[in-house]
Structure formats: structure tokens, C-alpha cells
C-alpha positions as CSV (number, residue, x, y, z in Angstrom):
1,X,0.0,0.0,0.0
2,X,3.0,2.3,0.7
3,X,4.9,1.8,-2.5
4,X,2.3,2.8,-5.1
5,X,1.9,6.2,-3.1
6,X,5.5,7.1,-3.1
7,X,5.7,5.6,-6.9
8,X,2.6,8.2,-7.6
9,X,4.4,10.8,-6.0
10,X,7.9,10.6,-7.2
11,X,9.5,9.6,-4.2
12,X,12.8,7.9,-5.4
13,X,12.5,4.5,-3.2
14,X,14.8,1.6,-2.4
15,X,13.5,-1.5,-1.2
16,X,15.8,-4.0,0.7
17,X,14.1,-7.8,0.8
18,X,15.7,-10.9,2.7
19,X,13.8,-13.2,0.4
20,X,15.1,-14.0,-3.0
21,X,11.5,-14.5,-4.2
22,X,9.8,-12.0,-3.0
23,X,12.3,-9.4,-3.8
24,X,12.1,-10.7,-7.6
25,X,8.5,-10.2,-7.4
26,X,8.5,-6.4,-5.7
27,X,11.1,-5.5,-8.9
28,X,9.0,-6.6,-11.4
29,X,5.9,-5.0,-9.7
30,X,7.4,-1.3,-9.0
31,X,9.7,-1.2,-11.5
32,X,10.2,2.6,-10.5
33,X,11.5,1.1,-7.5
34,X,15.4,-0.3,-6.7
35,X,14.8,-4.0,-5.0
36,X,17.8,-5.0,-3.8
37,X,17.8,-8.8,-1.9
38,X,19.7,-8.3,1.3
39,X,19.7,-8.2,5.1
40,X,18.3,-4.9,6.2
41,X,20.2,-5.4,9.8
42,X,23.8,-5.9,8.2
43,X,25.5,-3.0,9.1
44,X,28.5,-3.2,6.5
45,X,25.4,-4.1,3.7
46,X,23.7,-0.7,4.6
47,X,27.0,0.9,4.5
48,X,27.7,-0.3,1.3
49,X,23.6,0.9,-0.3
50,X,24.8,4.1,0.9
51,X,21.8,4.4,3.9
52,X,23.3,7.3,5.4
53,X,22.6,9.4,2.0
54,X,18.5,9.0,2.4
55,X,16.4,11.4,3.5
56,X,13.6,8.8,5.3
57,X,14.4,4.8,6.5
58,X,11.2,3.0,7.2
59,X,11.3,-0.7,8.9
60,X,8.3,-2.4,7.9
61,X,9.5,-5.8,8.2
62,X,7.6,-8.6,10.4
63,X,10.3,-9.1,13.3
64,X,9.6,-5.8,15.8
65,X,13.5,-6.1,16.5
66,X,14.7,-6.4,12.7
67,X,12.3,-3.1,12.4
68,X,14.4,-1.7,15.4
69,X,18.0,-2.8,14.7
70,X,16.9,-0.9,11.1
71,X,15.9,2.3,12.7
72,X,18.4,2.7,15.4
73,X,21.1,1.8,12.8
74,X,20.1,4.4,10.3
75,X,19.2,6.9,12.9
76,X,23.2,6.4,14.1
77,X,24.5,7.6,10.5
78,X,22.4,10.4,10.3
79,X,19.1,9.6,8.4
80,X,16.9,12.6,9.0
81,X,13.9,11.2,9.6
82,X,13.5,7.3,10.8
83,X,9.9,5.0,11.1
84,X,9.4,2.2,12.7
85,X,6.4,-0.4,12.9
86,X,6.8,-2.2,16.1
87,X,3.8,-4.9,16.9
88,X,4.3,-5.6,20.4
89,X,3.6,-2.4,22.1
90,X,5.8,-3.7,25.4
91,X,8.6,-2.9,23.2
92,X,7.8,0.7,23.3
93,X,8.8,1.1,27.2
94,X,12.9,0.0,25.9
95,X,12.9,2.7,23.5
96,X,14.7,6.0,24.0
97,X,12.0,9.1,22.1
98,X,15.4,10.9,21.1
99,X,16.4,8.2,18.4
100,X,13.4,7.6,16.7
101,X,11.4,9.9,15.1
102,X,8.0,8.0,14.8
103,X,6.6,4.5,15.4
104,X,3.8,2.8,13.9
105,X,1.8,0.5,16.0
106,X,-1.1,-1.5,14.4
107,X,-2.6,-2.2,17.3
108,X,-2.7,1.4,18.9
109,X,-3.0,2.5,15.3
110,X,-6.6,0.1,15.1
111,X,-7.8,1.7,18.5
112,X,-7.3,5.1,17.7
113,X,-9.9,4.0,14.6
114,X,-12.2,2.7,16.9
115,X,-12.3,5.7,19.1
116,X,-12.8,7.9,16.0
117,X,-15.3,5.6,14.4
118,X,-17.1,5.0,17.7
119,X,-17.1,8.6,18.7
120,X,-18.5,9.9,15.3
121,X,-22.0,8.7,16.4
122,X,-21.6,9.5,19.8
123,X,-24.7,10.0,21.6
124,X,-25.7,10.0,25.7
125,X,-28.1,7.9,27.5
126,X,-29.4,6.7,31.0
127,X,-27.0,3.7,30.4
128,X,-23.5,5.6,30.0
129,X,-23.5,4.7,26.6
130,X,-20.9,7.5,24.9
131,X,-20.7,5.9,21.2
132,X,-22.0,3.0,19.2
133,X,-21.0,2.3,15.5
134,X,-21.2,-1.1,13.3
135,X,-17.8,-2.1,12.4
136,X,-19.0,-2.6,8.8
137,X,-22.6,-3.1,6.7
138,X,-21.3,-7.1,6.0
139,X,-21.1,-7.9,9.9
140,X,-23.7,-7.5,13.2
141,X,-20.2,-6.8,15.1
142,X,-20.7,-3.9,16.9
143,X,-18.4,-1.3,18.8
144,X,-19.7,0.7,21.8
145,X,-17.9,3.3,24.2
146,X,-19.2,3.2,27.7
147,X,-18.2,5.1,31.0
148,X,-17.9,2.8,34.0
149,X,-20.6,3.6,36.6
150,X,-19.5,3.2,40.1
151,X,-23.3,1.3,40.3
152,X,-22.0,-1.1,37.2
153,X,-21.1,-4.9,38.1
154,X,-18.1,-4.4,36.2
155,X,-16.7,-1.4,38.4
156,X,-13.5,-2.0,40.3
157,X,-13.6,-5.7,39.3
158,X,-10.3,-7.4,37.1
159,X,-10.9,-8.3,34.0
160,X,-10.0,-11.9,33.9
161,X,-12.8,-12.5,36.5
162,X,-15.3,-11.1,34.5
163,X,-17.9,-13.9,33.0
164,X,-17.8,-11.8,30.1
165,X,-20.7,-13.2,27.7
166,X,-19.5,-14.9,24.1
167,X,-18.6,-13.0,21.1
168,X,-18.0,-9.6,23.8
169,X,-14.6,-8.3,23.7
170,X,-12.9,-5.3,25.7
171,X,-10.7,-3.9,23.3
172,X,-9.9,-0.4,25.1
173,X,-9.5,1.6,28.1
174,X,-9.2,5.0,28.1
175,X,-8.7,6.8,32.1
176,X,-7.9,9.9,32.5
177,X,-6.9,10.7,28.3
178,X,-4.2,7.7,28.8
179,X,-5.2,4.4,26.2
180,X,-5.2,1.4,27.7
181,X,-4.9,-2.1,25.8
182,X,-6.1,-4.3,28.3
183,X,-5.0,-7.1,29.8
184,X,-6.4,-9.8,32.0
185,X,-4.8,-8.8,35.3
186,X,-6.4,-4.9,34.2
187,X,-9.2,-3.6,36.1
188,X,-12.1,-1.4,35.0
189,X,-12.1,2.0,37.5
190,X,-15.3,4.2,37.8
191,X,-15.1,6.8,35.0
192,X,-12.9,5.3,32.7
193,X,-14.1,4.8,28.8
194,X,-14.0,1.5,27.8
195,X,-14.5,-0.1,24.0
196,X,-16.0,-3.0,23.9
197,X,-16.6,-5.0,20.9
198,X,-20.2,-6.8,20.6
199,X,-19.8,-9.8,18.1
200,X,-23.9,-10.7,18.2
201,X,-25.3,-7.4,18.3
202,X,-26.7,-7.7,22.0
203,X,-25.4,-5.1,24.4
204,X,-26.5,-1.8,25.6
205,X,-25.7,-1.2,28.8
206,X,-22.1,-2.1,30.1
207,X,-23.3,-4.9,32.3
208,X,-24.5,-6.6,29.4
209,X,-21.1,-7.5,28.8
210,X,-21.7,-10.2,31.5
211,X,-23.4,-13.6,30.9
């Protein structure tokens, strides 16, 4: 999806691949593009592609720590302006700000369309219910926003002891502006915003999340 933009812009690209294969079938694709089959973490490989004379390095491989050994590399012989696509969002905490310029999460990136999505039909009502949206006309999956009632079931409990109903997933929580992406051992406070993700169309108040 990347490559055809920068292609349709004009953006001079080079594209280093680890597989043979696949690098044979990027050339003959963008052929406004240099492929060049090769280890994107060899130092004396980058060296010799001339990284350092680039204006922008982008990791986008599958391995979170090729992506960073890329970046940090890059970012060392001066490349002005260095992205990286990290998956596991843990990962985030070892990173120093001052060495990379931006990072691309999926996962934050897919909650920050929820919120958007969610909050783009937002509407108020006796049961706390900030936003609904359907995640697409093909599907009865839902997404709702809800603020935790200090009266609700769920309120002050851990997730993991939730009897959370089939098909109900909590996919966010938002307390006090800072995004959560919760895990089991996370607990739902009174007032946070929480996403949840209704796979059979049922719920509208937050304790129907429960079975």
C-alpha cells in the first residue's frame, strides 16, 4: 500500500528484501522502484547501499526487533527522519524518544480507529452509553464506548474474573486521556471509557457485557 503512493508521488525508493523470491516479485511489480535482496540489519550491507545518503528509513518488516536494529542503525549515521512499525507495544517502554522519530503500531493504530469511528455517532443515555458504531454493513459486530458507573457490576472488578458473555470483547480503556490495551490482570475504575466489541449485536448497557 506504501509503495504505489511514493511511486505516484515521485518519491525515489529503495527496497531491501531478505527473500530471493519475493524481492524478484517487488522489482517486477514497482519497477520505479530499486529492490535489492539483502539483510536490512547488516550494518557493512547498509553501509555499502549508501543508507546514510537518504532522507527517510522505514522498517516495515515482520520481526519488531529487525524493524528496530533498522531504525536505530540508520538513525546512528544520520538519516533525518526514521519509522518504525513495532507490533508488540511492550517494546515501546525500551525505546529512547530521542532516536526515533516515529513509530507505527497497528494495534494502537486500530484503536485510535475505533475511538474515531465510535465517537463519530456518539450519543448520551441513561446507560453511560458515549458511542455506538457497526464495524461494517457485512457484519452485526458492533463497537460501543461506555463510562464505567460506580453502580455497574463491572466497576472496580479485574478483568479476567469477568464472565464476560460470548462473542464480547474489551478492546480499550481510556482513564484519564491515557489508552489502555487491556490485559487480563487490568481492572475497570469508575469513569474510565471503555471499547468493547459486541460480536452478536446484544449489548447496551455495560453490564450486558456479563453472561
Amino acid at each position: 500500500y506504501l509503495l504505489p503512493e511514493l511511486n505516484k508521488r515521485r518519491i525515489r525508493t529503495k527496497i531491501i528484501e531478505l527473500n530471493n523470491e519475493r524481492a524478484l516479485k517487488l522489482a517486477a511489480s514497482f519497477p520505479d522502484s530499486e529492490v535489492i535482496f539483502g539483510d536490512g540489519t547488516d550494518q557493512e550491507f547498509l553501509q555499502e547501499h549508501r543508507l546514510a545518503n537518504y532522507d527517510v528509513a522505514i522498517g516495515l518488516t515482520d520481526s519488531d526487533e529487525e524493524n528496530l536494529i533498522f531504525s536505530l542503525y540508520s538513525h546512528s549515521l544520520g538519516v533525518r527522519k526514521n519509522i518504525t512499525k513495532v507490533n508488540r507495544t511492550s517494546l515501546l517502554k525500551l525505546l529512547h524518544v530521542d532516536n526515533l522519530d516515529a513509530i507505527i503500531s497497528p494495534r494502537i493504530s486500530i484503536s485510535d480507529a475505533i475511538i474515531r469511528r465510535v465517537r463519530s455517532l456518539s450519543q448520551q443515555n441513561k446507560y453511560h452509553l458515549l458511542g455506538y458504531a457497526r464495524l461494517s454493513t457485512s457484519t452485526d459486530s458492533e463497537v460501543l464506548e461506555f463510562v464505567v458507573s460506580k453502580d455497574d457490576k463491572v466497576c472496580n472488578q479485574k478483568i479476567m474474573e469477568l464472565p464476560l458473555d460470548d462473542g464480547i470483547f474489551i478492546g480499550l480503556i481510556i482513564r484519564d486521556g491515557t489508552k489502555i490495551i487491556p490485559k487480563g490482570s487490568d481492572y475497570l475504575l469508575e469513569n474510565d471509557c471503555v471499547i468493547i466489541v459486541d460480536v452478536k449485536k446484544r449489548v447496551r448497557a455495560l453490564d450486558g457485557i456479563l453472561k
